[in-house]
Steps between C-alpha positions, in 0.01 A plus 500: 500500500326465134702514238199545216668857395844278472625369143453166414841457412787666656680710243708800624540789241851607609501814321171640632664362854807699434336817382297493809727470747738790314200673545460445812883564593438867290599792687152685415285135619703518847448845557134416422484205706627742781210716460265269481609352844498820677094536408381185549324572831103609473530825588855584300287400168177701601719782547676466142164416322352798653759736364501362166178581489506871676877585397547714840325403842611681865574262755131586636330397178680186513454423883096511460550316195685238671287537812792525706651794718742755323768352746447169330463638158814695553705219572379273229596814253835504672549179434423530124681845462819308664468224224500726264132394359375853557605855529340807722539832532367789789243776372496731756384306813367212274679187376476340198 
């Protein structure tokens, strides 16, 4: 392991260390944490990304988007929806 990005002298800054990990410990950063974890696969972040950028997608968009069958889209929503990273709701026979 290189250590060029390392100090040259070891010097901890205990308040910036403290801060941190408060942070870190924060109620709002573990809740984000949480999220994060839940779409860190490929396909979980392709499906976020893409609704960021389209706001509403069916579950048929998304599968030819994803290139995967609406069985497999559905369950990677499912997943997400149960996390509580996204929300859906039925229009008629469609889902959102």
């Amino acid at each position: 392991m290189s250590y060029e990005n390392a100090c040259d002298v070891i010097c901890v800054h205990e308040d910036k260390v403290n801060n941190a990990l408060s942070f870190l410990e924060d109620d709002k950063s573990k809740k984000l944490l949480n999220i994060l974890e839940k779409i860190c696969d490929e396909k979980k972040l392709k499906i976020i990304l893409s609704l960021i950028k389209e706001d509403e997608l069916c579950v048929c968009d998304i599968s030819l988007i994803l290139k995967m069958s609406i069985a497999s889209t559905s369950h990677h929503l499912r997943l997400l929806y149960k996390n509580e990273v996204l929300d859906f709701y039925k229009d008629g026979k469609m889902a959102y």
